[in-house]
C-alpha positions in Angstrom: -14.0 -58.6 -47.5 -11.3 -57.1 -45.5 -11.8 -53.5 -47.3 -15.8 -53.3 -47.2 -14.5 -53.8 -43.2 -12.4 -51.1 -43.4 -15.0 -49.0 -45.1 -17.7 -49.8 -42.5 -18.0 -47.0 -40.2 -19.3 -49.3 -37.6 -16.2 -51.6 -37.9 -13.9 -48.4 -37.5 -16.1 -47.4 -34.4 -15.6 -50.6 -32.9 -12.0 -50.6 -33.6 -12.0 -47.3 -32.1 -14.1 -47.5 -28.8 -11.9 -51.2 -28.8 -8.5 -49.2 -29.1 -9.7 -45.7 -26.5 -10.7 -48.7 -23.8 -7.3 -50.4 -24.3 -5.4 -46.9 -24.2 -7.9 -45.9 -21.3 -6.9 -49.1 -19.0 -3.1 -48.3 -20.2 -3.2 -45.4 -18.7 -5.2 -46.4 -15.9 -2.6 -49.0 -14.6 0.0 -46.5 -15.1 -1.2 -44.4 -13.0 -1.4 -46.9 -10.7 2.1 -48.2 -10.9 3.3 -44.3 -10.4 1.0 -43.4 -7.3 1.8 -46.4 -5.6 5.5 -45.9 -6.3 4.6 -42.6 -4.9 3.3 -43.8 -2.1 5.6 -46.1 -1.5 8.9 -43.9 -1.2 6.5 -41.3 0.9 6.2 -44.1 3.5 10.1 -45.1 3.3 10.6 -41.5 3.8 8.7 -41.3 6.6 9.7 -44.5 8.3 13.5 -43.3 7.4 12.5 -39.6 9.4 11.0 -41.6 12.1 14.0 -43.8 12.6 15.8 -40.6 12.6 14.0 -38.8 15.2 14.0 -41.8 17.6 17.7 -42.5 17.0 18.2 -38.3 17.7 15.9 -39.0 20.9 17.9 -42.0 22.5 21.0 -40.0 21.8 19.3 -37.1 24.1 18.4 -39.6 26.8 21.7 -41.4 27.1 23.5 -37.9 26.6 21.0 -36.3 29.8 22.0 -39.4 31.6 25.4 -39.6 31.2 25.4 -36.0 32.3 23.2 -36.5 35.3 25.9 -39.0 36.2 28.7 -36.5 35.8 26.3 -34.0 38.1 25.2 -36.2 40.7 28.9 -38.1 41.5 30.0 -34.4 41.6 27.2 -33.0 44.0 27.9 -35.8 46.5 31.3 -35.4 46.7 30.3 -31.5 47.5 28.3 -32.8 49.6 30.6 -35.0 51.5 33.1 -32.2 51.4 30.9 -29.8 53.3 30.5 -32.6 55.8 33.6 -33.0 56.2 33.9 -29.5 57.4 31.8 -30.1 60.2 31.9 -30.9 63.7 32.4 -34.0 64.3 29.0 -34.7 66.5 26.9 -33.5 63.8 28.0 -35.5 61.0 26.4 -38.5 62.0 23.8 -40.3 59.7 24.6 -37.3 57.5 27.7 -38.9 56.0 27.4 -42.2 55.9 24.3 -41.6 53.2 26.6 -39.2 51.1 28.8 -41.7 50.6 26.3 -44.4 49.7 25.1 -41.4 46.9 29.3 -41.4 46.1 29.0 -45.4 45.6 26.0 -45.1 43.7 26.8 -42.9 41.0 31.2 -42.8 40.6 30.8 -46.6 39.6 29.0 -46.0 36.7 31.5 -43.5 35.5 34.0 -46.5 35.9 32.1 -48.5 33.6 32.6 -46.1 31.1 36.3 -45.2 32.0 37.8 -48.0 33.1 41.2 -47.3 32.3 41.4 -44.3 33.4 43.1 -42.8 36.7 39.6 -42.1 38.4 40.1 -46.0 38.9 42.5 -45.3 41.3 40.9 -42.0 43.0 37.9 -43.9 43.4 39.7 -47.1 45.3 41.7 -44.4 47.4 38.4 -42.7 48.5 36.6 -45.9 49.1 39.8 -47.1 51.5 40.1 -43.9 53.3 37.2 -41.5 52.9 38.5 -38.4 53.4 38.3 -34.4 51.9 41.8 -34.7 50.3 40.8 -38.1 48.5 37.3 -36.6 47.4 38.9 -33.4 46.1 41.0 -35.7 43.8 37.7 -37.5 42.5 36.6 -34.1 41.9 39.8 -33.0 39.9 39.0 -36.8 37.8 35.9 -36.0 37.1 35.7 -32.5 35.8 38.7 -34.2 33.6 36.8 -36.7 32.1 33.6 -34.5 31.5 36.0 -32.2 29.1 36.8 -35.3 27.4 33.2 -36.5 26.6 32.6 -35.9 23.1 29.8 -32.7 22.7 29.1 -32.8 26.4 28.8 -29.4 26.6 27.5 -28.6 23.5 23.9 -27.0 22.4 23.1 -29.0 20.0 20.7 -26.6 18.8 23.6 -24.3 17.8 25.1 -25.2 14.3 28.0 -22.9 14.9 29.1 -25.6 18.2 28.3 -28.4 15.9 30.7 -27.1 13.4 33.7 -26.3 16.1 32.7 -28.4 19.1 36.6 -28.8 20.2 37.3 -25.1 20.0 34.0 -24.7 22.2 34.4 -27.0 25.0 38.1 -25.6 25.9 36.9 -22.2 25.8 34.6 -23.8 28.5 37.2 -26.2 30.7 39.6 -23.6 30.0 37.7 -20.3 31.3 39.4 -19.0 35.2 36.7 -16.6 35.3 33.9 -19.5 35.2 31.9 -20.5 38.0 29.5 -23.7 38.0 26.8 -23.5 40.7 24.5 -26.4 41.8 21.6 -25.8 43.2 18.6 -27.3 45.1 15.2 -26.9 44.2 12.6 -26.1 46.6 10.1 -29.1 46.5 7.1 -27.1 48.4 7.9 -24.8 45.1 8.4 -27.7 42.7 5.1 -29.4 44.2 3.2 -25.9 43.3 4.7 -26.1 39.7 3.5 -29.0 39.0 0.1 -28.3 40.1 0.4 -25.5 37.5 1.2 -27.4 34.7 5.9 -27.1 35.3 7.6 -29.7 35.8 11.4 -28.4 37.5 13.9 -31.1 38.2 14.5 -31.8 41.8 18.0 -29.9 41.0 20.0 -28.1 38.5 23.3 -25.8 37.8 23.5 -22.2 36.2 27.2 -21.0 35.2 28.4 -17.4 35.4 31.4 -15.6 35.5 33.1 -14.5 38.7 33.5 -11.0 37.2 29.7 -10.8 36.6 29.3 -11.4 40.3 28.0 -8.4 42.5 31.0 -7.6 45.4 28.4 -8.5 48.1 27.9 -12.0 46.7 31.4 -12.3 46.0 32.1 -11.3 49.6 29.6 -14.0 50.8 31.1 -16.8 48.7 34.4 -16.2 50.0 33.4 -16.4 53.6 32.0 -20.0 52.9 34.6 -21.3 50.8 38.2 -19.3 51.4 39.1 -20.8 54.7 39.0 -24.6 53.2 39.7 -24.1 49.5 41.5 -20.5 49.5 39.5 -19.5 46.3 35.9 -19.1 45.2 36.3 -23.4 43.9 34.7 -23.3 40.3 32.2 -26.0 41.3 30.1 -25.0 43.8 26.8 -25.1 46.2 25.3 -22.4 47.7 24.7 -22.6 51.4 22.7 -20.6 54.7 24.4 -19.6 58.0 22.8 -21.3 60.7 23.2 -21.3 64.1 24.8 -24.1 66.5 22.9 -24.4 69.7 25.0 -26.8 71.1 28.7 -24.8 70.5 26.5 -21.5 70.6 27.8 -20.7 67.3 27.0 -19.8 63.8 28.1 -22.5 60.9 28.4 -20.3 57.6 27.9 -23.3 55.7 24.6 -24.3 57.5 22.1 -26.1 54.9 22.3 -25.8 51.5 19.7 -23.0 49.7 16.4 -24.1 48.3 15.7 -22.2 45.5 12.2 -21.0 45.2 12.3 -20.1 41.3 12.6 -22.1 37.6 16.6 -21.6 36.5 15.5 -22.2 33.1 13.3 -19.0 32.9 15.6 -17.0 35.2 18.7 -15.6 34.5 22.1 -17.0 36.9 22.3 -13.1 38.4 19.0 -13.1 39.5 19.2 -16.5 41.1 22.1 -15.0 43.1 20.0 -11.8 43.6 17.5 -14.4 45.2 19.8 -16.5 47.1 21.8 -13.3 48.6 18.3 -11.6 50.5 18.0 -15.4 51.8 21.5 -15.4 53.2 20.9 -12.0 54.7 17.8 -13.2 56.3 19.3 -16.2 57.8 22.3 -14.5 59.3 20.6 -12.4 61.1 18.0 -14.9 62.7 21.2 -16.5 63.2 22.5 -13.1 65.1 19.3 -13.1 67.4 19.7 -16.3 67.8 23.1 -16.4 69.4 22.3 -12.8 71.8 19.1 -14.7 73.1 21.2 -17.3 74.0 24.1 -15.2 75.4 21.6 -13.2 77.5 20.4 -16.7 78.8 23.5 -17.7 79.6 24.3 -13.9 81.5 21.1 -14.8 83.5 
């Protein structure tokens, strides 16, 4: 019975289409099996890249923070410093808000340094609120920004990533160096964003005292040289203005509004910019004071 099967051709086709289907479906579910596999380490993968990416991101943000700490304690203390170096009637309301900005920003440094010596600077300056104390909080805090680990670093640049010690002494290290905050025009800002730019409010270009033109150089020294008896390495840059009430011009007037993007420009021709400006105001600040002499003749 079993061979006349055998010998049937329509038996063996059976057996065949029977055995093809069971093969087919094999193959079928293994295909399966592999594509969602497949699928499945595609999605990991792209869950793991995600993670990444947002992980890269909040390091960014707390990194751009931490730095805008670093920059604001330091502007206000520049700020307050400049005050300082004013007459007394015209520091005023002027003061006491810089030193709300100093209370506002060194304390979250101390949160992050609390056993450090700016401790100490910080309690001095809040006692006794003074140049001398706020130069010292200065000195702290440049310290501690050297020590904060790829602070300074691009960390687009593999060749930083690779030697970021090396890199960031070059940089607290470098006598030639000057850091220069500046101001952001808003009327300017506000027109930028209308064209599509957003420019933060303020910002800081470095460049190198040698790569400074003599004039500007010249200008610098006349702001800074009495007080500090050097061009300081942190820096603002500043307006003459005239005094109506001592009938005299204050080199360190107001601080410069910059009417241009730093990060499309390069640090000379910021200077470039900021040198016609002082020029300008010194001498409406010249007219100023021979109208008011030849007032006073009459």
């Amino acid at each position: 019975m079993l061979e006349k099967l055998l010998l049937n051709p329509s038996f063996i086709g059976v057996i065949g289409v029977i055995i093809g289907s069971v093969l087919s479906l094999f193959g079928t579910i293994l295909s399966q099996i592999i594509l969602s596999r497949k699928e499945q380490k595609q999605w990991e993968n792209h869950q793991k890249a995600e993670k990444t990416a947002w992980e890269r991101n909040e390091q960014k943000k707390e990194k751009e923070y931490l730095r805008e700490i670093y920059q604001n304690s330091l502007q206000a203390l520049s700020i307050f410093i400049s005050i300082e170096n004013q007459k007394e009637e015209i520091k005023g309301q002027q003061q006491f808000e810089v030193i709300e900005e100093i209370h506002k920003w060194i304390p979250k440094l101390l949160l992050r340094h609390s056993s450090s010596k700016l401790v100490s600077a910080f309690n001095a300056f809040a006692n006794d609120p003074d140049e001398y104390e706020a130069k010292i909080l200065i000195k702290q805090i440049i310290e501690l920004s050297n020590q904060e680990e790829s602070f300074f670093l691009n960390q687009l640049n593999p060749v930083s990533q690779l030697n970021p010690v090396s890199e960031k002494t070059e940089k607290s290290t470098d006598s030639d160096l000057r850091t220069i905050y500046i101001v952001i025009d808003d009327n300017f800002r506000k027109q930028q964003i209308i064209d599509g730019v957003e420019i933060p409010r303020s910002d800081e270009i470095k460049i190198k005292l040698s790569d400074m033109s003599n004039s500007q150089r010249k200008k610098l020294t006349e702001i800074y040289f009495e007080h500090n008896k050097t061009i300081p390495h942190h820096l603002r840059l500043y307006l003459p203005s005239y005094n109506a009430v001592t009938n005299q011009t204050q080199i360190r007037g107001e601080e410069w509004q910059a009417k241009i993007n730093p990060a499309c420009a390069e640090p000379r021709d910021i200077l470039v910019l900021w040198e016609e400006d002082y020029t300008k105001s010194y001498k409406e600040v010249e007219r100023s004071l021979k109208t008011d002499n030849q007032k006073q003749i009459t």
